[in-house]
N, C-alpha and C positions, 0 to 999 in steps of 0.2 A: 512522537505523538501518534496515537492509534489514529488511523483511518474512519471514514462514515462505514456501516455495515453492509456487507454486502448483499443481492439480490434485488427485488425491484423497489420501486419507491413510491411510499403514500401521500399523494399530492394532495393539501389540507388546501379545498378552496373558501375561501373565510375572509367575506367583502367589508367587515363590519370587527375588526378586532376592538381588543379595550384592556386597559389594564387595572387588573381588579384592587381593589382598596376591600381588603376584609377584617372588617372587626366585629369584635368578642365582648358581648356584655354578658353579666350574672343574669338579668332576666330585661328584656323587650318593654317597655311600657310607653304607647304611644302617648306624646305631648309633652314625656319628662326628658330632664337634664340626666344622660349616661357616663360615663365614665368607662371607657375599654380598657377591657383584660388584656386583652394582647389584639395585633396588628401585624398583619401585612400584606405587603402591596408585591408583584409580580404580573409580568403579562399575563393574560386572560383571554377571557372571551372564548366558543365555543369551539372555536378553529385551533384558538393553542392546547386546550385542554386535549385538542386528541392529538396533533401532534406530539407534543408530551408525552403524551401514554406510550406512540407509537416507540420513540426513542428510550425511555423508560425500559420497554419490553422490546430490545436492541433493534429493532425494526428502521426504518430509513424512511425518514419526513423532510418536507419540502412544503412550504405553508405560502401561500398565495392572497393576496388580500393589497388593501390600501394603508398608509401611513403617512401619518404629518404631525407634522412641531415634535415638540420636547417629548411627547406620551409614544409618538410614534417611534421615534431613537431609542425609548425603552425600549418599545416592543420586538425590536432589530434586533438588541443588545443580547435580550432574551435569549434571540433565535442561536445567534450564535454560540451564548456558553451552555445551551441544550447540544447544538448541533443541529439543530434545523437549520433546512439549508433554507435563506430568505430570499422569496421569489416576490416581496411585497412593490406596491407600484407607490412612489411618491408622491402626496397629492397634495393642497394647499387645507390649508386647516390643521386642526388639532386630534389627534386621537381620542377618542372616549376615556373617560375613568367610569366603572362600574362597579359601585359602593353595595358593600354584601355587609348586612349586620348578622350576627349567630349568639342567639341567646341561648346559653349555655346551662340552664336551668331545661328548657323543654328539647333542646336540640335543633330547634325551626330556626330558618333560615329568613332575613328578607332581603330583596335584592333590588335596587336602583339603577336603572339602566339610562344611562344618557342615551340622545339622541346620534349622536356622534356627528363627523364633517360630511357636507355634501359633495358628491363626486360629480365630473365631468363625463358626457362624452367618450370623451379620448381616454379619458381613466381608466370608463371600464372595457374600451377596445385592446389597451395597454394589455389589459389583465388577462383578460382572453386569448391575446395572442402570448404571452409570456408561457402561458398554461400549454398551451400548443405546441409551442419550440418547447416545452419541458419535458411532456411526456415521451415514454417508451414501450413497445411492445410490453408488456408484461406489467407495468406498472397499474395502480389503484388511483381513482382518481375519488375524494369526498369531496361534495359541496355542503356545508354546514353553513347553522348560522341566519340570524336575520340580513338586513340589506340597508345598506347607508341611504338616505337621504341622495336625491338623482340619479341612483340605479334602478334601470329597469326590471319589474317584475318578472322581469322572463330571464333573468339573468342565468339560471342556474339550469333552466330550461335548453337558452343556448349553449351554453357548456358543454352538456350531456349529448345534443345534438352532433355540436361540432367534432366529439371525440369518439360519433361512431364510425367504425370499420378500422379503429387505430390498435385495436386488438388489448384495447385495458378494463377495466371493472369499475365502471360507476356508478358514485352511491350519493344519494342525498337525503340530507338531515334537515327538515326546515319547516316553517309554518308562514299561517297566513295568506293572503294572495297570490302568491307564488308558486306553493305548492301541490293546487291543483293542475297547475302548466306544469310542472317538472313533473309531474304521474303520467302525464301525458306526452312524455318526451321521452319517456321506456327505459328509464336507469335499470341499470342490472339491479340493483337492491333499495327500496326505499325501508331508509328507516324514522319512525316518528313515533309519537306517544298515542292513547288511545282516543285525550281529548281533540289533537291534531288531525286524525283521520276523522273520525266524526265530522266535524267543525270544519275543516279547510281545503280537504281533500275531492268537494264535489262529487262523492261515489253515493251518497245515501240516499233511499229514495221516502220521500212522506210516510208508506205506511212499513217503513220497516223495524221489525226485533231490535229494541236499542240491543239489546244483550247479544245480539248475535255478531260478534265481534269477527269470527273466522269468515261468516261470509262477507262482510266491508272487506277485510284484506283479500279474500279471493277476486272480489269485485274488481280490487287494486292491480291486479294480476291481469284480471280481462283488459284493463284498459292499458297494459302495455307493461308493467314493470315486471323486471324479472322475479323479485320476491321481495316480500312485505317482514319488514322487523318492526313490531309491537313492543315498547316498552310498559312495564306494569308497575315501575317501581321496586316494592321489596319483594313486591308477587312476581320477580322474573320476566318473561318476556315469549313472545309467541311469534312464530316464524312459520314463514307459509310460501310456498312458490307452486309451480302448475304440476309436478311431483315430489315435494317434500313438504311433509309439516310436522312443526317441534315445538313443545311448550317448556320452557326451561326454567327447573327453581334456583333462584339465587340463592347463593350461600347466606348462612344467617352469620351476621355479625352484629357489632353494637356501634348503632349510628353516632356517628358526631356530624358529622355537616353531609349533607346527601348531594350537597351546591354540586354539579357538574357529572354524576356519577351516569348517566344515560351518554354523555358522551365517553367519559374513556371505559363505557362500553362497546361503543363503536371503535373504539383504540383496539381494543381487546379484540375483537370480532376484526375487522381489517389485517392488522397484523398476523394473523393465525391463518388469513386465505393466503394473504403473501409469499408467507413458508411453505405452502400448501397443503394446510390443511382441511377438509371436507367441511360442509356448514355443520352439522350437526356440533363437532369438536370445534370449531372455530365461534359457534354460539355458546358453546360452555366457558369459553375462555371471555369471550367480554362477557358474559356472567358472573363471571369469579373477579373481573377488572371493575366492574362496575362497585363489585358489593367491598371490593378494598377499599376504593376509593372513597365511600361513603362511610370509611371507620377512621378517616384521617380530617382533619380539620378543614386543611385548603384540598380544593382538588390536582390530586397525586396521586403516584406509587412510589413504592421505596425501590421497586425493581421485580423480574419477572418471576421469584422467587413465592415469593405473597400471593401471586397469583396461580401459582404449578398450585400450591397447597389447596387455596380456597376453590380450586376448581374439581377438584375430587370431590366438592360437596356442590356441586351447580349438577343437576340429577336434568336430563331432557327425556321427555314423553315423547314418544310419535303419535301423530292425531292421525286417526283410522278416517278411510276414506278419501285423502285427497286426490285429488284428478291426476292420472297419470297416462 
């Protein structure tokens, strides 16, 4: 049996897993009785979706989070015939199911997100320390993902805190009340969408240029993070730190479910510093990972193949004048 791959390993921290139930109607009508094209159920949630990608694209993942009852032994189950290695902390309760309907007629997605189990305390000391004993000089560390029910908002905040001077690359993905505390706890890279920083991130001031999106993320930069990843959707994505900035077109394909495709572009982008590659080339690749993922139904890759290809068409701009 071949071995996990070698080099360092992208620690998936992901407090709030679920496993996804996705189903397939000919068209969406709210109030009527559907009947589904097809169905399936697999772990989920935004912590496995990049794991996945990471192993997908032979990279080496390690996924961190909470688990309990019958949903959570999936979600184990999962880790293992991936190859993720399961670093999740046992907890009482049920794991989430998060129900995605895909109307197959417009391509739109809707998506149902349970609540999930509330966590302890000691749960999330567990977590934090597991995270601790795991990491390694060299390793990546993401925090993705919303937050279960009795974790504290700062959770991803302390993380990022606890694992400076340990010589690894920390990245967070998240929204809501939390993530203007984790901008403020200096991740090497935040990445979010543009309604995220707007909205969550506490950088904007009253009279400012909605439209002026580069300087929000510069802003993001002043207050401590190493650089700022802007997702656009099909418009690509824009990257900015205190000497680099890059606007990147995703490749054009033909959407079928777009559910998940911002994260295993963090797949894509993670795994590509890991090997080490520079950001510019490391942002074309979860470019190219993002825009696969959004041509396949569930969120996936078939493998790092699909992505070599589409990333010859992921084209990055340099934006004139950043501070250096």
């Amino acid at each position: 049996m071949q071995g996990p791959p070698a080099g360092p390993t992208i620690h998936v921290v992901s407090p709030n897993p679920a496993q996804d139930r996705l189903q397939v109607v000919s068209r969406l009508v709210v109030g009527e009785v559907h009947r589904a094209t097809e169905v399936i159920s697999r772990p989920g949630g935004k912590g496995m979706i990049v794991a996945r990608g990471v192993v997908r694209l032979r990279g080496r993942a390690a996924l961190h989070g909470f688990v309990g009852g019958s949903v959570g032994a999936q979600i184990s189950a999962g880790c293992r015939e991936l190859g993720i290695e399961d670093r999740q902390v046992p907890i009482d309760g049920e794991t989430r199911v998060t129900t995605v309907i895909v109307d197959s007629t417009s391509g739109t997605s809707t998506v149902v997100n349970e609540p999930g189990p509330e966590v302890r305390p000691a749960d999330v000391d567990a977590l934090v320390e597991g995270l601790l004993e795991a990491v390694r000089p060299g390793d990546l560390v993401v925090c993705t993902g919303s937050l279960p029910r009795g974790a504290p908002v700062d959770l991803y905040a302390r993380c990022v805190t606890s694992l400076r001077g340990r010589e690894v690359v920390t990245v967070v993905d998240t929204s809501g009340p939390g993530l203007a505390l984790a901008v403020r706890s200096g991740p090497d890279v935040l990445k979010v969408n543009e309604e995220e920083l707007r909205a969550d991130a506490d950088l904007a001031e009253p009279d400012d240029d909605p439209a002026d999106l580069s300087a929000l993320m510069c802003r993001a930069v002043d207050a401590g993070v190493g650089a700022v990843i802007v997702t656009r959707g099909a418009a690509g994505l824009s990257y900015r730190s205190a000497t680099e900035g890059w606007d990147v077109q995703s490749p054009a394909v033909s959407v079928v479910n777009a559910t998940g495709s911002g994260d295993m572009m963090l797949a894509g982008f993670v795994t590509a510093l890991a090997r080490g590659d520079d950001r510019q080339s490391a942002l074309r690749t979860g470019a190219a990972a993002g825009a696969a993922n959004a041509a396949r139904l569930e969120p996936d890759l078939s493998g790092p193949d699909e992505v070599v290809e589409l990333r010859a068409h992921a084209v990055a701009t340099g934006v004139p004048g950043v501070r250096g």
